[in-house]
Structures are given as structure tokens and as C-alpha cells.
N, C-alpha and C positions, 0 to 999 in steps of 0.2 A: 758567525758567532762561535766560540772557541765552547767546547764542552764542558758542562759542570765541574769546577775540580778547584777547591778553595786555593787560596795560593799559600796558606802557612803548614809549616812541618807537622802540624796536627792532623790537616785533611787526609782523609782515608782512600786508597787505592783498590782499598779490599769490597768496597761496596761499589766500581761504577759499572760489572758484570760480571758473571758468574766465568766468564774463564781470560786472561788476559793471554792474549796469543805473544808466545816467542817467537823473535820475526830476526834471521840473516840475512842480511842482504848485501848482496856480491855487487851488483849496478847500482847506482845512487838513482840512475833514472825508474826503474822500477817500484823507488819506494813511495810515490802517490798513489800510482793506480794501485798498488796493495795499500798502501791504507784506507785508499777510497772504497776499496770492495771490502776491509774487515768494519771497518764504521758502520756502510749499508747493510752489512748483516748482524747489526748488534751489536761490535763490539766495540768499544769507541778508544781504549787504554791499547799501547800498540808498543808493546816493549820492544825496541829497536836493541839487539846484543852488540857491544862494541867486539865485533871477533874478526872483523875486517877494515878493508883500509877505507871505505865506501860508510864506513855506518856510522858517523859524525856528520858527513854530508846528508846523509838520507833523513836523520834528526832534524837538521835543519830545514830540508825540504815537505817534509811533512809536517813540522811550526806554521811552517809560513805560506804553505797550500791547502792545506788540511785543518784545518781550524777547528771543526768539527769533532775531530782525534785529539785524544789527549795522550800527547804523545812522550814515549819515557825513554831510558838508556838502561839496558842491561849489561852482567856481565860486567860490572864497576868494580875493578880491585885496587887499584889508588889516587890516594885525594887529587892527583892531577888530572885522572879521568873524571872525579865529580865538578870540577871546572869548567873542563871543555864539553863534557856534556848540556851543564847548565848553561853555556854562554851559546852552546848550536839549538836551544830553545829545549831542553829536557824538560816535562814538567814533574817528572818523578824517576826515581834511583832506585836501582835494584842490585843487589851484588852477590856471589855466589855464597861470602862467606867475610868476617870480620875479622877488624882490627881496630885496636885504638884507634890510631892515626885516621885509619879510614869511616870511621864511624864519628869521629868530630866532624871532618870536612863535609859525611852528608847531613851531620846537624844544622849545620849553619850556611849548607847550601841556599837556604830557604825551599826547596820543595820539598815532596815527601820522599821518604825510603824505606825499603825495606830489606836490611842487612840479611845475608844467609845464615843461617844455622841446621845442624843435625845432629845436637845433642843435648838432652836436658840441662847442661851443666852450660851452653852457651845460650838458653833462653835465659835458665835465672840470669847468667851475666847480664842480657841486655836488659832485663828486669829491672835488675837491680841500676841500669843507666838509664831507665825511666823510657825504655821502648818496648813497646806492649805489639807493633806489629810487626811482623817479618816471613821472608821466605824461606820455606824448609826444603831444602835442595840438599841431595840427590833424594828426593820422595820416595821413590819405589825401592832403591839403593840400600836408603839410609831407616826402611819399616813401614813405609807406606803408611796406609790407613789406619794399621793397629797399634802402630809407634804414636801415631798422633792423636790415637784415641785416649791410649794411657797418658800423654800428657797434658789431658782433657782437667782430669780432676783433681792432679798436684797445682798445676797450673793455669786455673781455668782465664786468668788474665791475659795469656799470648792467645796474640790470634795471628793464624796463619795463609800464608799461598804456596801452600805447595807445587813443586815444580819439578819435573823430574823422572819421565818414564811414565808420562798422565797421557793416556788419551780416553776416545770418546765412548770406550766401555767402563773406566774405571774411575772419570773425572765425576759421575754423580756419585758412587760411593764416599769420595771425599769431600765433596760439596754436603752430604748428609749428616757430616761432622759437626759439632756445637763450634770450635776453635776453627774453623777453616773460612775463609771469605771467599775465598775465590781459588783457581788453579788456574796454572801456565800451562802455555803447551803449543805444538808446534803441530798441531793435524792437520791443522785447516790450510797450511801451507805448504800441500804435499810437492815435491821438487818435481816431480813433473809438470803440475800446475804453475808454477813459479816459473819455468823454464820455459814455458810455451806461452807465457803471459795469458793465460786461461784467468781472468778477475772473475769471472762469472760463477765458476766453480770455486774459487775462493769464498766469494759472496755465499756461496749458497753454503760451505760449510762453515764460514763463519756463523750463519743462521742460525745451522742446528744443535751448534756449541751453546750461543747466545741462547736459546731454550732449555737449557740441561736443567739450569735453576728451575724452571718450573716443572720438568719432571721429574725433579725431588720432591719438591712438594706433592706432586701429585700419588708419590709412592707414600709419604707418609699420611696423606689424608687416606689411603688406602688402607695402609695395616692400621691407619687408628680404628678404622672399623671393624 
């Protein structure tokens, strides 16, 4: 059974875990057992980056082995990639950063997306195109936490995934944000692990990613006291 994830442009990406792992993958044969090991630890949304010649095929093979995973295409810069992505089984779209052209074709992709921005003046645009979610890429780059905290209160309608220079000391700070659903990030598939086909250390950091959310709450049920 394929993992909760509605199929219209409306369903949200930003709520299926607190961090959605960036995943390159050089081998296409590689791309189950890593999905198999980030799913069992939690994570079940498995952005595949189109940044090699392997990461269409490995989409494909994680659709159609992995059911479980809901599996997406990163790294989308034009409408021809939101094509081949959708027809290799993408169920959602990520790109580093917009444009017209390319922001129709993932309107009417029919799954979800989440176009890049890093700067107030390309949230109101997409605002103002009636997309309230998106990824803020380069995060740490482009102000991190306090960039996205001031766009908290002009903007309280974007909601964001930060992605971008996140790992597993700085991802609950931005998880603690009102505007943030979730963050990207690529820790849990340290290229040694990867290299050595080590799934088990994947698994296990996928786990402790997959927890962050709950030890945000747990820090704010702490200072609420």
C-alpha cells in the first residue's frame, strides 16, 4: 500500500515528516534498499535530486518497489524535467528556484510542489500565484532561521522547507518556527554509509531525524514551564 499522500496539487508535503531526506544517487540499483531503510526509520517522502544520469531510473524504481515511500524529484529546473519526472512515478516536485514557465508545468503536473525561493519579494510573487507552499533554499545561505522568522509576521501565509546547509544540530531550531513544515537534508546519508551500502546506519539515522519533531515539542512544553 503506497503511503498517505492525496494525489491533487493541494495535498501537502510539508506534513508527511519532520525532515525530508535529499537523496543523490549515482547507482539506480541502490535506490530501494535506501529507500527501504529511510521509510523504516520514519521517513517515508524521499526526494530523489535529478543531478545524475541514474536519478529518473531510481524514481522509477522506488514507485514501483517501494510503495510505502512517497517518492518525489528534486532539483526540477524545467518543465521538461516536470514531465519525466511525473511519468518515472514522481509524486511530488521540488525545484531549487522559479519561473513562469516552470511553475505552470508543476501546476498542472497534477502532484504537489514546492517551487524555491530566497527572498521576500519571490514569496509575495508566488503569493500572489495562489502558492502558499514552498522550499527556501539556500537556508543557511540565504539567513537561516532568522530570515525566516522575520518572514513569519509580513507573511504569515508561506509556509516553508527549508533546505540548505540543515543538519541534525540546527534542523529543530527551524522545525520551531510557526512558517516551517518540515526541512531537507542530506545527514542521514553520509557517503560513507552510502558507499559501503551500510542500510542499517541509514535506518538508524533516519530514525533520529524522524524524532526531531518530537523533540521540539518537547523543548517547548519545557520552556512553557
Amino acid at each position: 500500500m503506497s503511503s498517505p499522500l492525496p494525489s491533487s496539487p493541494s495535498s501537502s508535503v510539508l506534513d508527511l515528516a519532520p525532515v525530508v531526506p535529499v537523496v543523490v544517487v549515482e547507482d539506480a540499483a541502490d535506490a530501494v534498499p535506501l529507500a527501504r531503510a529511510l521509510v523504516a526509520g520514519g521517513l517515508p517522502a524521499v526526494e530523489v535530486t535529478l543531478r545524475t544520469p541514474a536519478a529518473l531510473e531510481a524514481v522509477r524504481r522506488i514507485a514501483v518497489e517501494v510503495p510505502e515511500a512517497v517518492v518525489g524529484a528534486g532539483t526540477v529546473i524545467t518543465p521538461e524535467q516536470v514531465g519525466e519526472a511525473v511519468a518515472a512515478g514522481a509524486r511530488f516536485l521540488v525545484s531549487p528556484g522559479w519561473t513562469d514557465a516552470l511553475l505552470e508545468a508543476m501546476r498542472t503536473s497534477g502532484v504537489p510542489f514546492l517551487p524555491g525561493v530566497s527572498t521576500a519579494s519571490e514569496v509575495v510573487a508566488l503569493l500572489e500565484r495562489g502558492v502558499r507552499e514552498m522550499k527556501f533554499f539556500p537556508a543557511r545561505a540565504a539567513g537561516g532561521t532568522a530570515y525566516l522568522k522575520s518572514l513569519a509576521g509580513p507573511l504569515p501565509q508561506a509556509r516553508f522547507c527549508p533546505t540548505g546547509g540543515i543538519g541534525p544540530d540546527s534542523a529543530p531550531d527551524y522545525l520551531a518556527l510557526p512558517n516551517v513544515g518540515c526541512v531537507g537534508g542530506s545527514w542521514m546519508l553520509p557517503a560513507d554509509a552510502v558507499a559501503a551500502r551500510d542500510w542499517a546506519r541509514v535506518e538508524a539515522l533516519a530514525r533520529e531525524a524522524a524524532g526531531l519533531r518530537a523533540r521540539v515539542c518537547r523543548s517547548d512544553h519545557v520552556a512553557g514551564n
